[in-house]
BAFI-698266 format. One record per residue (C-alpha): residue number from 1; x, y, z; chain. Coordinates in Angstrom, 3 decimals. Layout:
% residues N
- NUM,X,Y,Z,A;
...
This chain:
% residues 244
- 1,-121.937,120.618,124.254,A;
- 2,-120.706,119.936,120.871,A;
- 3,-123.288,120.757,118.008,A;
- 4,-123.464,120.058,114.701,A;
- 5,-125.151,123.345,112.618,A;
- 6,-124.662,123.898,108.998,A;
- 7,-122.897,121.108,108.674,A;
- 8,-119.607,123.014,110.832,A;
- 9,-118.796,121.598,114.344,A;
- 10,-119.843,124.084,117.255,A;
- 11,-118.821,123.457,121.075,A;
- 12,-121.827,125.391,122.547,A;
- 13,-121.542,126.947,126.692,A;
- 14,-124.661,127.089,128.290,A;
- 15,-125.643,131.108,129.459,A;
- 16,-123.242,132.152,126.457,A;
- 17,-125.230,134.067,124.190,A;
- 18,-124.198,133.127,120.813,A;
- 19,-124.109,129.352,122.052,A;
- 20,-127.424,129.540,123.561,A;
- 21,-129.222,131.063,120.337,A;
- 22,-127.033,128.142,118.144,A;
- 23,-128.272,125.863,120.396,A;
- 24,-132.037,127.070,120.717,A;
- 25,-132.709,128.123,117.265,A;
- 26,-129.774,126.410,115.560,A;
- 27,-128.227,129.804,114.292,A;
- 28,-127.390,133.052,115.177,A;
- 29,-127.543,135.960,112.716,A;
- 30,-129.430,133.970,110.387,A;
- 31,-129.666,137.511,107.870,A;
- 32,-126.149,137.980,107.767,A;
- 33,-124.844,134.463,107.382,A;
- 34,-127.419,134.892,103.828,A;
- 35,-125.275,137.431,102.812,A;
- 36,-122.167,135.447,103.095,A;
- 37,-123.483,132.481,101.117,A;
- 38,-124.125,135.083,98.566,A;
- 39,-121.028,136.921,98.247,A;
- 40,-118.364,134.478,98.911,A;
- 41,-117.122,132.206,96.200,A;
- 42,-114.654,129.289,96.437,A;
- 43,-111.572,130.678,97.003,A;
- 44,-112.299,134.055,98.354,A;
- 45,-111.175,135.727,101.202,A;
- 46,-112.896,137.424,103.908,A;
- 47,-111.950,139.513,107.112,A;
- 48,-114.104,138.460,110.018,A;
- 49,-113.475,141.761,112.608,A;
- 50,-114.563,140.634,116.013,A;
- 51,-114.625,136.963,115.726,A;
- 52,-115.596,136.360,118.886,A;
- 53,-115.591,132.511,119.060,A;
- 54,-115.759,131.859,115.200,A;
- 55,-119.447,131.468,114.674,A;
- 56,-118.989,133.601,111.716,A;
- 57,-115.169,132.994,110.748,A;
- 58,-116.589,129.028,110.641,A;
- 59,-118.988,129.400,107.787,A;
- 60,-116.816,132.154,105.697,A;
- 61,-113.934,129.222,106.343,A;
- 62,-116.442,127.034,104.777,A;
- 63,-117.904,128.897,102.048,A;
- 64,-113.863,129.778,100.550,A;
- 65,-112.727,126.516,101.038,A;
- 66,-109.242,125.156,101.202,A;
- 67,-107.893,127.856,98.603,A;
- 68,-109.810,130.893,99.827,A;
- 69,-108.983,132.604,103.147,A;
- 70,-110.172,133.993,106.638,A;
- 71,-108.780,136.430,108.472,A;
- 72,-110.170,136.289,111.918,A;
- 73,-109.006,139.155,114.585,A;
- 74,-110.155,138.563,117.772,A;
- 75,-108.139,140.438,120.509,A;
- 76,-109.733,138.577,123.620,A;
- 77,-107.817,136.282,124.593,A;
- 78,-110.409,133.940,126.337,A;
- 79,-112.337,134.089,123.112,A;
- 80,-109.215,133.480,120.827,A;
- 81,-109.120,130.148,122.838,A;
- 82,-112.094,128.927,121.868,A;
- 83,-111.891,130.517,118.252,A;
- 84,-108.615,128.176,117.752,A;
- 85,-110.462,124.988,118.886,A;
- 86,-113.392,125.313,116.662,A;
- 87,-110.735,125.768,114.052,A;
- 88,-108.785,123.109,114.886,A;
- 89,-112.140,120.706,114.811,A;
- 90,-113.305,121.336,111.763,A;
- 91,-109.834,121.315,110.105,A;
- 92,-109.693,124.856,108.845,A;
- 93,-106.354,125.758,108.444,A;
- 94,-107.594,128.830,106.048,A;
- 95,-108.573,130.978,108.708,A;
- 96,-105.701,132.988,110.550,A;
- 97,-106.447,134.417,113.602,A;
- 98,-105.019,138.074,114.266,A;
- 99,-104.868,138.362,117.882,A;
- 100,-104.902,142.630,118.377,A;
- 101,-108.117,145.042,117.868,A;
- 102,-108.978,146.489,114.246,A;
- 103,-108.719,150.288,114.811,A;
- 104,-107.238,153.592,112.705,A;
- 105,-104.081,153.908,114.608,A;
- 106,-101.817,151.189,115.877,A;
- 107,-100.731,151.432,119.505,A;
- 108,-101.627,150.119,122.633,A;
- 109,-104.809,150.219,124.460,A;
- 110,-107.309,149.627,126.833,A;
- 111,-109.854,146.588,126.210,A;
- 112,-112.833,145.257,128.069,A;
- 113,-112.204,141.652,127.783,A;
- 114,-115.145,139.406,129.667,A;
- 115,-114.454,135.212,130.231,A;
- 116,-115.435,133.038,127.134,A;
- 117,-118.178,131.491,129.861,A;
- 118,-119.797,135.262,130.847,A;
- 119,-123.233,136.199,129.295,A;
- 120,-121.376,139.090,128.419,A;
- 121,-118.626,138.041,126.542,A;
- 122,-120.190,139.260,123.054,A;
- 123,-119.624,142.625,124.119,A;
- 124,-115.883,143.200,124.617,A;
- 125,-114.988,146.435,123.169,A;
- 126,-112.109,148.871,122.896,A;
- 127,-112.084,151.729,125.966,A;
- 128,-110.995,154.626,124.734,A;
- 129,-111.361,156.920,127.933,A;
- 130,-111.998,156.025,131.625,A;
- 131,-113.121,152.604,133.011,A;
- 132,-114.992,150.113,131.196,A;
- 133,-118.478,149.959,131.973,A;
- 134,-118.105,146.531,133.917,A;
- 135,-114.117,147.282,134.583,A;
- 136,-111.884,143.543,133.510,A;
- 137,-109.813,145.452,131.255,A;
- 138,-106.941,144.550,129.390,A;
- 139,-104.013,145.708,127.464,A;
- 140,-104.307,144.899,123.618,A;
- 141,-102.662,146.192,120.571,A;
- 142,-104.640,148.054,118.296,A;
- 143,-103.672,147.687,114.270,A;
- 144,-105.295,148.991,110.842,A;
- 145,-106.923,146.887,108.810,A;
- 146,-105.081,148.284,105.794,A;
- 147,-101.264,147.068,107.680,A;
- 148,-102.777,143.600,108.411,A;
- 149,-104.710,142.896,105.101,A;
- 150,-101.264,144.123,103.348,A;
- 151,-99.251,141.755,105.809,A;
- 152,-101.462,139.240,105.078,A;
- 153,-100.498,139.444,101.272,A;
- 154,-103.873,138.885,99.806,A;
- 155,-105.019,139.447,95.885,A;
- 156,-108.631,139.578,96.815,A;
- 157,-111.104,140.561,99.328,A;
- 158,-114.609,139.674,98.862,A;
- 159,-116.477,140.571,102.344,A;
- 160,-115.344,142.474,105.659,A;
- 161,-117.400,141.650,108.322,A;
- 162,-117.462,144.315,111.662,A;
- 163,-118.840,143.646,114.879,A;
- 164,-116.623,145.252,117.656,A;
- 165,-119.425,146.715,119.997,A;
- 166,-119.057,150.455,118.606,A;
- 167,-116.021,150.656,117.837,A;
- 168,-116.902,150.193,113.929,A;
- 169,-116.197,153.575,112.772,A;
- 170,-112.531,153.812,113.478,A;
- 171,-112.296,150.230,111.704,A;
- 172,-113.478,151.493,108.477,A;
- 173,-111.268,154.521,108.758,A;
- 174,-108.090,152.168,109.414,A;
- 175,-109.195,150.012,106.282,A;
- 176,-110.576,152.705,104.108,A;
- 177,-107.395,152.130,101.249,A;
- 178,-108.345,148.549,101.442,A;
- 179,-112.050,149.433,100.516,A;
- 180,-111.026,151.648,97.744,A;
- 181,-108.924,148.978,96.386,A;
- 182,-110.928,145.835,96.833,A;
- 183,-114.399,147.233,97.143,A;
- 184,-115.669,144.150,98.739,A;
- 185,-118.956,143.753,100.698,A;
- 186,-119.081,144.984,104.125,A;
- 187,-121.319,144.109,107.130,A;
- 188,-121.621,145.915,109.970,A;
- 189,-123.139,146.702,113.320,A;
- 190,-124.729,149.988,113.936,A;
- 191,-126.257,150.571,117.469,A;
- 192,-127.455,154.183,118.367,A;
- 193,-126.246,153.411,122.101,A;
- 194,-122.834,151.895,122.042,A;
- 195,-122.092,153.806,118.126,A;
- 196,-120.305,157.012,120.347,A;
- 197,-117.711,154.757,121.726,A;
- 198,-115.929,155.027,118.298,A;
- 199,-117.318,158.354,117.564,A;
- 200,-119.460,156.927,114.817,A;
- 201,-122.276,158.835,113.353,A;
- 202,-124.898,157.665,110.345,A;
- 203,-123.927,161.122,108.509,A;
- 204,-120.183,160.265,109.138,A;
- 205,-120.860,156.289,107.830,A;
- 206,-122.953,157.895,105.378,A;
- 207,-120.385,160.133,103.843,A;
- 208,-117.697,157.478,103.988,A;
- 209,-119.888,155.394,102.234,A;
- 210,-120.846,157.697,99.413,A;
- 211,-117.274,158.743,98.791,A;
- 212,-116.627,155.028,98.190,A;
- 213,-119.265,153.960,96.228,A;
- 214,-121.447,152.458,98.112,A;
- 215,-125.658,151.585,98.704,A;
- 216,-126.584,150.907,102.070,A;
- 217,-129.040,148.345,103.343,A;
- 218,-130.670,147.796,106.861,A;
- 219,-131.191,143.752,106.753,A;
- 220,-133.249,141.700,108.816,A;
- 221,-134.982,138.038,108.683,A;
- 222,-135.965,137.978,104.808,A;
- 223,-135.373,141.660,103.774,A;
- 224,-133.266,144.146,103.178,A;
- 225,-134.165,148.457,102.955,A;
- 226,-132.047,150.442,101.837,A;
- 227,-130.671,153.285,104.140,A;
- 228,-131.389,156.993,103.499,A;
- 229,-129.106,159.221,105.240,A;
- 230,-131.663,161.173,107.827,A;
- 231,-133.327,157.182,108.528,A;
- 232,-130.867,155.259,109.748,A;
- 233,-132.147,152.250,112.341,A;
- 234,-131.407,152.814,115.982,A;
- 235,-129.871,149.018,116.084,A;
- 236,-129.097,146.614,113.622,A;
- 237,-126.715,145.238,110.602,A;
- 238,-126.095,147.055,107.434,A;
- 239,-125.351,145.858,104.459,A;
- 240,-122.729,148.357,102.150,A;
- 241,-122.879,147.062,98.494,A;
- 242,-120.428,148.463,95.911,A;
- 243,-121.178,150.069,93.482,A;
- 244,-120.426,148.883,89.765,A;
């Protein structure tokens, strides 16, 4: 079904769950998409970690316009798919897709991988020991953000957004010179229950945080608290705002 939301074309698939609360509600992440429109400018770049199907990646896309950029990894393949088309259809040629998992050490590895149809495809995630919880595995590449964003050849980073279904932690640590030299806005994904999957901890995401700079914020619909290390939320997006 082919949708029309903030003014960016979406093909929606029925039981998806992004595509069924874009459909339903007309957006998805309403809070963090707010944070976008507010820190990216015309021709800024972005790093969209876990772009899924390009919700996300569309609007940054948008919001940097034909001068800015978007770097999109996505190491599904199914989802890639369907990243590229929504690309394709609303003419963004500004957003690369990086087809291998942001992680803190490059090899090869192990990666749940649902179909681009499955109610669970929003949670693919790297395995770093045993079976995946729902097995389909496949064999991706792993790479640091700081080796693609210096590939990449960019002057300027303005947001990093990370969703990778716990794996966040060892994303931050393979990107951490590219924090200390950009210092751009981060958004990330914190769940209690899938967080030990990349051995992430608030007082390790705290620490990193305060060595770089940083104020934390828990944001929902409208508001925005910010974090104290012993009262972290059990599930939810944070907000990491450099510090002048």
């Amino acid at each position: 079904m082919c949708l029309i939301r903030d003014g960016l074309i979406f093909i929606a698939r029925p039981g998806v769950q992004v595509d069924w609360h874009v459909f339903f509600f007309g957006t998805y992440e309403p809070e963090a998409r707010k944070i976008f429109r507010t820190v990216l400018p015309l021709g800024g770049v972005a790093v969209d970690v876990g772009a899924n199907v390009g919700w996300h990646t569309l609007l940054m896309a948008s919001l940097v316009g034909s001068r800015g950029r978007v770097l999109a990894i996505e190491p599904n393949p199914a989802l890639r798919h369907r990243l590229h088309n929504h690309l394709c259809i609303n003419h963004f040629s500004q957003a690369e897709i990086i087809p291998c998992a942001a992680a803190d050490t490059e090899r090869m590895t192990d990666f749940y991988a649902p179909a681009a149809n499955d109610l669970d495809s929003g949670n693919g995630h790297v395995v770093e020991a045993g079976p995946a919880e729902h097995g389909g595995t496949i064999r991706v590449e792993t790479r640091r953000m700081d080796a693609i964003v210096s590939a990449a050849g960019v002057e300027r980073l303005d947001l990093i957004k990370i969703d990778v279904e716990g794996f966040e932690w060892p994303v931050l640590r393979g990107g951490e010179s590219t924090i200390a030299k950009f210092r751009p806005h981060i958004v990330f994904e914190y769940n209690t229950e899938s967080a030990s999957r990349g051995g992430g901890t608030p007082e390790l995401f705290s620490k990193f945080f305060r060595t770089h700079r940083y104020r934390l914020f828990a944001i929902g619909r409208n508001w925005a608290d910010e974090i104290e290390s012993d009262q972290w939320p059990r599930c939810g997006d944070i907000w990491a705002v450099p510090i002048p």
